[in-house]
BALOBA-1460 file (C-alpha; in Angstrom, 3 decimals):
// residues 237
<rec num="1" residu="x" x="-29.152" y="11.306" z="-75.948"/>
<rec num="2" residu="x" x="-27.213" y="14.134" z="-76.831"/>
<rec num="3" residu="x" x="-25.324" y="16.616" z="-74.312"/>
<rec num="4" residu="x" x="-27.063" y="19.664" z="-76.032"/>
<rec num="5" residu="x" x="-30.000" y="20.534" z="-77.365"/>
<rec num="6" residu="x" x="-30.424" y="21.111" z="-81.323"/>
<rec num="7" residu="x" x="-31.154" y="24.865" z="-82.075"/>
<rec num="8" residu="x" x="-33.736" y="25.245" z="-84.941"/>
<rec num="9" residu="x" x="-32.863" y="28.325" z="-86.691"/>
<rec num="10" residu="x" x="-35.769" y="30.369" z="-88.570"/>
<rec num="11" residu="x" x="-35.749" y="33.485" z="-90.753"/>
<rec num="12" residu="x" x="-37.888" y="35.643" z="-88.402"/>
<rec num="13" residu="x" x="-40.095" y="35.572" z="-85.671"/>
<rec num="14" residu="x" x="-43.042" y="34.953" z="-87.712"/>
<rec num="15" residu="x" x="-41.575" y="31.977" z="-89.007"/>
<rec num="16" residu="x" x="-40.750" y="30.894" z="-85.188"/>
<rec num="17" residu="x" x="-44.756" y="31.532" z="-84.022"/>
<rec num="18" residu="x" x="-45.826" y="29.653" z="-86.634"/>
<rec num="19" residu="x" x="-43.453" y="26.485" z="-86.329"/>
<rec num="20" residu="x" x="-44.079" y="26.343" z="-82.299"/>
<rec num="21" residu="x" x="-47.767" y="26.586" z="-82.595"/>
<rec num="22" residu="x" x="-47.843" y="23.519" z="-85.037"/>
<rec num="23" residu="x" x="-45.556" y="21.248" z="-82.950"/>
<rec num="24" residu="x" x="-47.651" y="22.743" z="-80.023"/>
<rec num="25" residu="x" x="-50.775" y="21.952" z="-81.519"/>
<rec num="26" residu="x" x="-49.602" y="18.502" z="-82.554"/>
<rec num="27" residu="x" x="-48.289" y="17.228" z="-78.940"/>
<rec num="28" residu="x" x="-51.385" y="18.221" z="-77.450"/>
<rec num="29" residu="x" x="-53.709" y="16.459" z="-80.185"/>
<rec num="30" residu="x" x="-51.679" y="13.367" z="-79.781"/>
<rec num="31" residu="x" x="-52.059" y="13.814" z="-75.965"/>
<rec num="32" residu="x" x="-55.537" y="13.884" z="-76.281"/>
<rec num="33" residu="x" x="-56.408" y="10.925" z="-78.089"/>
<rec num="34" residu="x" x="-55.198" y="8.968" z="-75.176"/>
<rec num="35" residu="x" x="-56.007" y="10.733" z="-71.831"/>
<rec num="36" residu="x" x="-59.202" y="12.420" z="-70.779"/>
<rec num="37" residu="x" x="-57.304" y="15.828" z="-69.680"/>
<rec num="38" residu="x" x="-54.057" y="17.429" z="-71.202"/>
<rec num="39" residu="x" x="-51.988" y="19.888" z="-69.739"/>
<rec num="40" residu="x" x="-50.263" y="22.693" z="-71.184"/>
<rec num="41" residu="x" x="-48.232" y="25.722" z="-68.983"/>
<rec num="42" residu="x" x="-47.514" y="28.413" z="-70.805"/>
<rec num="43" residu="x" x="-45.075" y="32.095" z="-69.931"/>
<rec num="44" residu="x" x="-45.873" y="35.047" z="-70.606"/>
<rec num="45" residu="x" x="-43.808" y="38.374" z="-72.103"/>
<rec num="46" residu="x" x="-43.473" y="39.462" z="-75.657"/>
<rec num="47" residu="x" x="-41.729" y="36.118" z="-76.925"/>
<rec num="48" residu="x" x="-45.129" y="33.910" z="-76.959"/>
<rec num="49" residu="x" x="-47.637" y="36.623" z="-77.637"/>
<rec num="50" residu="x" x="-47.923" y="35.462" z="-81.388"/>
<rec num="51" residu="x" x="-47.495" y="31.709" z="-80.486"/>
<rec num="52" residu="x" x="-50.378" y="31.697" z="-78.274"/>
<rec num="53" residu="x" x="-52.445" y="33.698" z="-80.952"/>
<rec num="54" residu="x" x="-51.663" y="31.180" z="-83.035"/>
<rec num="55" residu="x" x="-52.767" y="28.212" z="-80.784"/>
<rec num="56" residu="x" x="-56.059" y="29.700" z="-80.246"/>
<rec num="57" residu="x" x="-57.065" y="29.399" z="-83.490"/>
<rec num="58" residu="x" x="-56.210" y="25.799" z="-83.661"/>
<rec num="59" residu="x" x="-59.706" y="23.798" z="-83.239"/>
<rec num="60" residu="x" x="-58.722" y="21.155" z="-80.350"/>
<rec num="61" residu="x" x="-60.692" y="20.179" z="-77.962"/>
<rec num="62" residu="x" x="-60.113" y="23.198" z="-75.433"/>
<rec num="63" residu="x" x="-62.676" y="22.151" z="-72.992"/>
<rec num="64" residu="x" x="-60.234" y="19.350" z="-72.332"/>
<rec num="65" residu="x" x="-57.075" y="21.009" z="-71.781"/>
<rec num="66" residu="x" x="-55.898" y="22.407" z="-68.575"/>
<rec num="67" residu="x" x="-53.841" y="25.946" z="-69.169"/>
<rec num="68" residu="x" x="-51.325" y="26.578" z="-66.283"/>
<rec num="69" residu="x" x="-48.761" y="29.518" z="-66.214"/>
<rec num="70" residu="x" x="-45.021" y="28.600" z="-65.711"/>
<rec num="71" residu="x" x="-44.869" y="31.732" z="-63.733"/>
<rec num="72" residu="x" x="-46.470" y="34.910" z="-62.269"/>
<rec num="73" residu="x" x="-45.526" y="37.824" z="-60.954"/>
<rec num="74" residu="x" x="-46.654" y="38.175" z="-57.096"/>
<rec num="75" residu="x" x="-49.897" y="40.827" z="-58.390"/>
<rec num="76" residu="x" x="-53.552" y="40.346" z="-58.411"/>
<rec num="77" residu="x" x="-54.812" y="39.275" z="-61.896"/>
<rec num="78" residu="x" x="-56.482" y="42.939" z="-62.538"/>
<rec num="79" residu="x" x="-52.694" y="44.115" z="-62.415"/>
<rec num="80" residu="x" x="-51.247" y="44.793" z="-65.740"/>
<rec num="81" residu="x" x="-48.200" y="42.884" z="-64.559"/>
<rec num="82" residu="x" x="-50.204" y="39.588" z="-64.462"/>
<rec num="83" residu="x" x="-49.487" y="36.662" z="-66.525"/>
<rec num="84" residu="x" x="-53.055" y="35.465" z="-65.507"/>
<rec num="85" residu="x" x="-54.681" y="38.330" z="-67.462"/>
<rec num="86" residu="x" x="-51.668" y="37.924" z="-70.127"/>
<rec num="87" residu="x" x="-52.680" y="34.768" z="-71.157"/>
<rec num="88" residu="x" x="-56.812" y="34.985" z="-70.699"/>
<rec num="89" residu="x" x="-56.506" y="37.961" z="-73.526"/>
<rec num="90" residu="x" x="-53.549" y="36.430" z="-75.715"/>
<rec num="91" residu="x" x="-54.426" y="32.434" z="-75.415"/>
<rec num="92" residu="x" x="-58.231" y="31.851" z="-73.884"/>
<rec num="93" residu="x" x="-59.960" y="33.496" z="-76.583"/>
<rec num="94" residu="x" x="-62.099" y="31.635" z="-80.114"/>
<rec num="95" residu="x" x="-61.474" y="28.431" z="-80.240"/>
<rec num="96" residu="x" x="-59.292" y="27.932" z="-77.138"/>
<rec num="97" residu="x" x="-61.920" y="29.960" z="-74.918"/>
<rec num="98" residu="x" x="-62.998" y="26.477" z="-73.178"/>
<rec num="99" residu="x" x="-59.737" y="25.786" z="-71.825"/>
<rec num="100" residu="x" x="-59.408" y="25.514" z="-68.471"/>
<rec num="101" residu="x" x="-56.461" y="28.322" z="-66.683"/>
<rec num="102" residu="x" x="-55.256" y="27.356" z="-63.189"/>
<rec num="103" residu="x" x="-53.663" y="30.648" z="-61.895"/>
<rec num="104" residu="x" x="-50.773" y="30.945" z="-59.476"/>
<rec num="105" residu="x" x="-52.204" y="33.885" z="-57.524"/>
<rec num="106" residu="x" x="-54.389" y="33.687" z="-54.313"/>
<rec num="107" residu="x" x="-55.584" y="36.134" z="-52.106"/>
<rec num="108" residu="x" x="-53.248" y="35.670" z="-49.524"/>
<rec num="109" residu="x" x="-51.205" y="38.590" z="-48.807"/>
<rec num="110" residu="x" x="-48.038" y="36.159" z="-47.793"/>
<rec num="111" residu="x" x="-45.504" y="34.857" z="-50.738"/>
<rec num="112" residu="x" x="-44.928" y="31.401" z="-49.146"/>
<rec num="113" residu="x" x="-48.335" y="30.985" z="-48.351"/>
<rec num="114" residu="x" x="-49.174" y="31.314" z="-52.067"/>
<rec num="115" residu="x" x="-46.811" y="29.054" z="-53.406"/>
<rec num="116" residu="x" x="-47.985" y="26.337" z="-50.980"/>
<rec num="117" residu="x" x="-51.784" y="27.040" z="-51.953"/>
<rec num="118" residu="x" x="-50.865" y="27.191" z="-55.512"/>
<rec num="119" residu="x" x="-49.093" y="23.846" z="-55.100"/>
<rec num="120" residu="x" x="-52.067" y="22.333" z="-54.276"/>
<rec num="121" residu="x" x="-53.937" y="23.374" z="-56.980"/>
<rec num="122" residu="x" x="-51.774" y="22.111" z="-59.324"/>
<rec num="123" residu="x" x="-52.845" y="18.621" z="-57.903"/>
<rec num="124" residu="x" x="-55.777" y="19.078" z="-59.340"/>
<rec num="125" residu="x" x="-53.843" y="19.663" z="-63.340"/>
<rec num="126" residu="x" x="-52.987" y="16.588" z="-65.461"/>
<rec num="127" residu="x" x="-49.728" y="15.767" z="-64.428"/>
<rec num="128" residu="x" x="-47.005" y="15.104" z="-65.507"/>
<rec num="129" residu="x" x="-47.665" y="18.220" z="-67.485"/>
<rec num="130" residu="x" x="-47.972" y="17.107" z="-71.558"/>
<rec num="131" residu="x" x="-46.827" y="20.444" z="-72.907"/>
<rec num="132" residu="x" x="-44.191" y="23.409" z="-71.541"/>
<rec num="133" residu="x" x="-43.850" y="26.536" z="-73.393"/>
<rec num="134" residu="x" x="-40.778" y="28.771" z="-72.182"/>
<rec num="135" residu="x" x="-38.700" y="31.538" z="-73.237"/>
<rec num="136" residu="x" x="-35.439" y="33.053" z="-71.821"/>
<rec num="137" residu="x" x="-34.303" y="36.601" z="-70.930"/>
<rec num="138" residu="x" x="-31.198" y="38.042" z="-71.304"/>
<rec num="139" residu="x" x="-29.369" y="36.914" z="-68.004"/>
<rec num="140" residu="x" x="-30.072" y="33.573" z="-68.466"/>
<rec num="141" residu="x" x="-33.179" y="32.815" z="-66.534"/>
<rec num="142" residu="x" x="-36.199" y="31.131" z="-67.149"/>
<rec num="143" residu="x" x="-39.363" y="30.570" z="-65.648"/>
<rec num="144" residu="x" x="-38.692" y="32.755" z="-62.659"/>
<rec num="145" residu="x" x="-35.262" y="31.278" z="-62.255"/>
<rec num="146" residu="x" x="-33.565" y="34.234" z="-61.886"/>
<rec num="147" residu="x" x="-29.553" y="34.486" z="-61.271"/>
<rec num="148" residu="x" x="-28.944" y="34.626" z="-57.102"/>
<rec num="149" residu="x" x="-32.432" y="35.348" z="-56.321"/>
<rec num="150" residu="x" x="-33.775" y="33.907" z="-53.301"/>
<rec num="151" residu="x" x="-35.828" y="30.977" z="-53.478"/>
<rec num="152" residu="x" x="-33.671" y="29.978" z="-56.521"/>
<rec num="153" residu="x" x="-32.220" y="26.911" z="-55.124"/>
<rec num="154" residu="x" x="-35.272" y="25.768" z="-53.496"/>
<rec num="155" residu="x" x="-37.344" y="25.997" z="-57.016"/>
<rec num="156" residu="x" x="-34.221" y="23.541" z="-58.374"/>
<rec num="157" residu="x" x="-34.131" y="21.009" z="-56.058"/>
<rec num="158" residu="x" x="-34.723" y="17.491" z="-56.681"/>
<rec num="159" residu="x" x="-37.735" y="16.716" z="-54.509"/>
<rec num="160" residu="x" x="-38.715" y="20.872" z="-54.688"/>
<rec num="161" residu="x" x="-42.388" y="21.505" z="-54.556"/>
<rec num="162" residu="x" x="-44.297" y="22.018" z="-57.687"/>
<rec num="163" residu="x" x="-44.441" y="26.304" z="-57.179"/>
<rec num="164" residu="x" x="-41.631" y="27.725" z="-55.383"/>
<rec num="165" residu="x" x="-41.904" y="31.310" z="-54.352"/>
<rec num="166" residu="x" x="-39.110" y="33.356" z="-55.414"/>
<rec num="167" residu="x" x="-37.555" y="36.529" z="-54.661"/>
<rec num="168" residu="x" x="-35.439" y="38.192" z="-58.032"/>
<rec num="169" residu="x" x="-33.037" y="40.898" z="-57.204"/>
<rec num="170" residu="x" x="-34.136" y="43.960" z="-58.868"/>
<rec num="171" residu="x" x="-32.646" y="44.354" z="-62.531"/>
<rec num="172" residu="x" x="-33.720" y="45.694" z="-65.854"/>
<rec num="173" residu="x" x="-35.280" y="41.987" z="-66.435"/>
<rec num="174" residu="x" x="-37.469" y="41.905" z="-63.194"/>
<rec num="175" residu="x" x="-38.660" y="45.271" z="-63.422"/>
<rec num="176" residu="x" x="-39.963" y="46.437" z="-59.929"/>
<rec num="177" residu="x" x="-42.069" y="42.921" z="-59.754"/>
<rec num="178" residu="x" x="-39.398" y="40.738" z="-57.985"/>
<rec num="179" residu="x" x="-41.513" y="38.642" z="-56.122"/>
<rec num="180" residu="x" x="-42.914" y="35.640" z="-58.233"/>
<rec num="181" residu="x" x="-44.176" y="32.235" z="-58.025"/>
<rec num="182" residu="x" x="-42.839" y="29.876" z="-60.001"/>
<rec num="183" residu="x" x="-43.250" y="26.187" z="-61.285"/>
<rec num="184" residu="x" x="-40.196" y="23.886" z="-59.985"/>
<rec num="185" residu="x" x="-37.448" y="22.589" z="-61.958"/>
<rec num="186" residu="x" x="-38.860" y="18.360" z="-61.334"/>
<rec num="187" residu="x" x="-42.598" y="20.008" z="-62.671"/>
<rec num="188" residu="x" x="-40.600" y="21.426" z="-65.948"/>
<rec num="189" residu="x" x="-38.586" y="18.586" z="-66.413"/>
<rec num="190" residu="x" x="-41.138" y="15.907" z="-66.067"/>
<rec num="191" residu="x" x="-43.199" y="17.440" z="-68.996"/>
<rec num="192" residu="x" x="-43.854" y="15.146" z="-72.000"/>
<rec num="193" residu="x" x="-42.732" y="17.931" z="-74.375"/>
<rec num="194" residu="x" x="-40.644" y="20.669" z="-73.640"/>
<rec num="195" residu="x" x="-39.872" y="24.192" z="-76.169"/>
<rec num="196" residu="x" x="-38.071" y="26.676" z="-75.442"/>
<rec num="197" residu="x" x="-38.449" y="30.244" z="-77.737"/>
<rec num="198" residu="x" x="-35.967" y="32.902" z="-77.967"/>
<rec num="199" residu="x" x="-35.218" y="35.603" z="-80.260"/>
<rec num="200" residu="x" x="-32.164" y="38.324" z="-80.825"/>
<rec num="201" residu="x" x="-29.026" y="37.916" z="-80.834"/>
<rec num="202" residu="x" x="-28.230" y="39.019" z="-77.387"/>
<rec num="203" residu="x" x="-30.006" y="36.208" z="-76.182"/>
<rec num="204" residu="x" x="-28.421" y="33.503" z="-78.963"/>
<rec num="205" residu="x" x="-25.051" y="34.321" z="-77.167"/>
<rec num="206" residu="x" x="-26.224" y="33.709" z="-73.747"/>
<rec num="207" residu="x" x="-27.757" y="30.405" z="-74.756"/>
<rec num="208" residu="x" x="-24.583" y="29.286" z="-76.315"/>
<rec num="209" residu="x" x="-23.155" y="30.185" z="-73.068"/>
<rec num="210" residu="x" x="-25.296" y="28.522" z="-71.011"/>
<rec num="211" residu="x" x="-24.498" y="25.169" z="-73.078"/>
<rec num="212" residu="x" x="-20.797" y="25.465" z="-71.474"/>
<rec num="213" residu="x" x="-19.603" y="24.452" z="-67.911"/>
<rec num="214" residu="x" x="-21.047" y="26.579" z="-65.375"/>
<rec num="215" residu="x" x="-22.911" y="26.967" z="-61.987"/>
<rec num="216" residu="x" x="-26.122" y="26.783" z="-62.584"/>
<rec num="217" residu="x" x="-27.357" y="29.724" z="-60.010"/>
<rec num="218" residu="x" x="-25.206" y="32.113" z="-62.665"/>
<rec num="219" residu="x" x="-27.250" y="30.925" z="-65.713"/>
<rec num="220" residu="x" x="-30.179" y="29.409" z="-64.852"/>
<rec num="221" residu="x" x="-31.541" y="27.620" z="-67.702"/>
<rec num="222" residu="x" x="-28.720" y="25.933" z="-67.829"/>
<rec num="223" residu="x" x="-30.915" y="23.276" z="-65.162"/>
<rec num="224" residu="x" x="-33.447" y="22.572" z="-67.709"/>
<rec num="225" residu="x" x="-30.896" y="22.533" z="-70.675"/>
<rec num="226" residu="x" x="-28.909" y="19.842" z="-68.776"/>
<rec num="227" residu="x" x="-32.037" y="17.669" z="-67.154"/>
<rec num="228" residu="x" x="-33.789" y="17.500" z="-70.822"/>
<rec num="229" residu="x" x="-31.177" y="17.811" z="-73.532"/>
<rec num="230" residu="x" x="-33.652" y="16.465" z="-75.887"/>
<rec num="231" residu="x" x="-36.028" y="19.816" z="-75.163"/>
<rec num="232" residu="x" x="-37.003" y="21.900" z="-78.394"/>
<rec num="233" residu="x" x="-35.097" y="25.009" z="-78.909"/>
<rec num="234" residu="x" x="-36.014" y="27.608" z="-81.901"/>
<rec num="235" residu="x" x="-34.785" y="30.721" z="-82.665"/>
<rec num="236" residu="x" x="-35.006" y="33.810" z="-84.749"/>
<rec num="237" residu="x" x="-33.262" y="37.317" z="-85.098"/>
């Protein structure tokens, strides 16, 4: 296997969309011609908007699949922060409408408390998960793995639940949202297929810098880059 992932270049983001949905559409097809239920977790922000427009379209058996987030922001899902209602209006909609979306958010008003309940609803998803959709942001994080934040080394421990709760420091990438719930490193890993979507070239240079020696905590994705080397990476300007 090799030390680094291979980074699939494309001409622009439409390009990108269009290339992720297929091999999105094609792991889950081949997933469900030999299991009853299929998993696929998704993130949201402006990255996978067109990618899960795209997928929607695609005429799979839906009522089959379960649709998980990789993350949420600590809001109800009437919040216009939410990744919940991010994904029922960009993903759940013609032909993926069936699909089945097992939130992170509960109506307990206590972080912890949430990521345990949330953990045990994800007993109830096909596991290990068959698809993972990511992205990155510009410090390196993914998922809500964000650099020193608390909860961070919890959420990328070996034997860490499957959602960690997680507590960003304020920057320009968390917004005022810092508390999130996350899936765990072992639930990413785990995953069948893993693809990872970025675009810019601000966040090109922080990828290629997260592919050198470092701590992990600094550059976060750098966990996932190192546990599954053989992940899908694309990218676009």
């Amino acid at each position: 296997m090799e030390r680094n992932p291979h980074v699939t270049v494309f001409a622009d983001g439409d390009a990108l969309a269009a290339a992720l949905a297929d091999r999105v559409a094609t792991a889950l097809s081949a997933a469900l011609e030999t299991k009853e239920r299929v998993s696929l977790a998704v993130s949201g922000g402006s990255s996978p908007l067109q990618v899960h427009g795209l997928l929607a379209e695609r005429p799979l058996a839906w009522d089959r699949v379960d649709v998980v987030l990789v993350d949420e922001r600590w809001v109800a899902p009437d919040h216009e922060g939410s990744n919940e209602a991010f994904v029922r209006e960009t993903l759940l909609h013609d032909c993926a409408q069936d699909a089945q979306l097992t939130g992170l958010w509960s109506e307990t008003g206590n972080l912890p408390a949430g990521a345990t309940i949330a953990s045990r609803a994800m007993a109830y998803v096909s596991q290990p998960l068959d698809v993972v959709l990511l992205g990155m942001g510009p410090d390196g994080h993914t998922a809500s793995w964000f650099p020193s934040a608390e909860g961070l080394t919890a959420a990328l421990a070996d034997d860490a639940s499957p959602v960690v709760a997680i507590r960003a420091q304020a920057s320009d990438v968390t917004g005022a949202l810092t508390e999130r719930l996350t899936l765990s490193l072992p639930m990413v890993a785990e995953a069948t297929s893993i693809s990872l979507l970025m675009r810019g070239e601000t966040k090109r240079a922080v990828f290629e810098q997260a592919l050198s020696d470092g701590d992990v905590e600094d550059l976060p994705v750098r966990a996932i880059l190192r546990k599954r080397p053989d992940m899908w990476v694309g990218w676009a300007p």
